[in-house]
C-alpha positions as CSV (number, residue, x, y, z in Angstrom):
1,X,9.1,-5.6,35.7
2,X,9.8,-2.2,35.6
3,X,12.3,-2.1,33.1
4,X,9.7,-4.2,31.1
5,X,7.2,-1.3,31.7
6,X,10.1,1.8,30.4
7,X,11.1,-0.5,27.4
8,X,7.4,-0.9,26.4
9,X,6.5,3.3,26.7
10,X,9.5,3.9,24.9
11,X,9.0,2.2,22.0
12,X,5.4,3.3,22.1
13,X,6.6,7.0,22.6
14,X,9.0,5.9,19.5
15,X,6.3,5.0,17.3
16,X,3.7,8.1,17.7
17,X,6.8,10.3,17.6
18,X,7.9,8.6,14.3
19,X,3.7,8.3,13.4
20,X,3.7,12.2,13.8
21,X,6.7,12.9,12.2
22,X,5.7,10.9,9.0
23,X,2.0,12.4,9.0
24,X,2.6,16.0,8.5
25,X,4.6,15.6,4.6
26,X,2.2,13.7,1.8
27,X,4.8,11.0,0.5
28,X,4.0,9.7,-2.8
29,X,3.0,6.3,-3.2
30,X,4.6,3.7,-5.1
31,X,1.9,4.4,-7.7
32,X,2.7,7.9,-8.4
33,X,6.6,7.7,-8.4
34,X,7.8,4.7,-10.2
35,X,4.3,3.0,-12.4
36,X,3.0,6.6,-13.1
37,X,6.8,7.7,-14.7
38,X,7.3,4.4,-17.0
39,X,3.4,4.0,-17.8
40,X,3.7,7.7,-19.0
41,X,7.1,6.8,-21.1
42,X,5.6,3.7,-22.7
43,X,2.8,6.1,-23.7
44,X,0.1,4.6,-21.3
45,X,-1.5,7.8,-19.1
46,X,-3.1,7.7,-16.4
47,X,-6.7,6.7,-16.6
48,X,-10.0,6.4,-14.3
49,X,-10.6,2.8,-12.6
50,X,-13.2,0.5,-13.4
51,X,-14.7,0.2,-10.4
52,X,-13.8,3.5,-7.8
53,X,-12.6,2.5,-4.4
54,X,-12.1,5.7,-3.2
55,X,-15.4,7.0,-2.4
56,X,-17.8,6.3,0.6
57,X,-17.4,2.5,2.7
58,X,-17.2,0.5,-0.9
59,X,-13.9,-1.0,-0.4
60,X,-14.9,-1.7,3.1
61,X,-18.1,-3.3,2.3
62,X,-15.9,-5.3,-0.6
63,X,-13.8,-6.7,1.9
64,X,-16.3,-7.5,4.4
65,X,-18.3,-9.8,1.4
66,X,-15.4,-11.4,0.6
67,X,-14.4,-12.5,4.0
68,X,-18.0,-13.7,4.7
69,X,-17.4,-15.8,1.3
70,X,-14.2,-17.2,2.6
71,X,-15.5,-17.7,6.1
72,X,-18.6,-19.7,4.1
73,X,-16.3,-21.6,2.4
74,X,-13.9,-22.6,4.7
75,X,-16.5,-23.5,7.3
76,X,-17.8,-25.9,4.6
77,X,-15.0,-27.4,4.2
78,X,-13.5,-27.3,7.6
79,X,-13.0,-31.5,7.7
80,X,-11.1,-31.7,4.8
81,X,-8.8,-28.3,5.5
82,X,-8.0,-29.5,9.0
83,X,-8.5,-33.4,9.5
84,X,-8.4,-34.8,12.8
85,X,-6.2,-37.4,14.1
86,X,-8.6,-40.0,14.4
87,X,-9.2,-39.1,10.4
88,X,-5.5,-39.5,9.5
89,X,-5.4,-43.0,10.4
């Protein structure tokens, strides 16, 4: 039990370490390295999104409506997704 209890605080230990370590530089995403760089060659900049997640709790409340919506739907259809044995016969 106590080795289980040393393993577990190291790797926790591990992870904030590692969590710190990776906090303090500002990697570049995906977005900014590789689609930016080709975009720009094929002679497509950069441009403003449609719809701006960025700002305030609007890609919080965007998930949250589309969760109720596939909660709603699944409910509905809850017999047909997950049959019961009796059903399968």
């Amino acid at each position: 039990m106590a080795k289980v209890v040393i393993v577990c605080a190291s790797i926790m230990l591990l992870a904030a370490g590692l969590y710190l370590s990776a906090a303090e530089g500002d990697w570049p995403g995906v977005d900014e390295t590789v689609v930016e760089k080709f975009a720009e060659e094929a002679g497509r900049p950069p441009r403003e999104p449609y719809m701006n997640t960025d700002k305030g709790d609007l890609l919080l409340f965007l998930f949250l409506v589309a969760g109720a919506a596939g909660g709603f739907v699944s409910g509905y259809c809850f017999r047909e997704l997950f049959p019961s044995a009796r059903d399968k016969k």
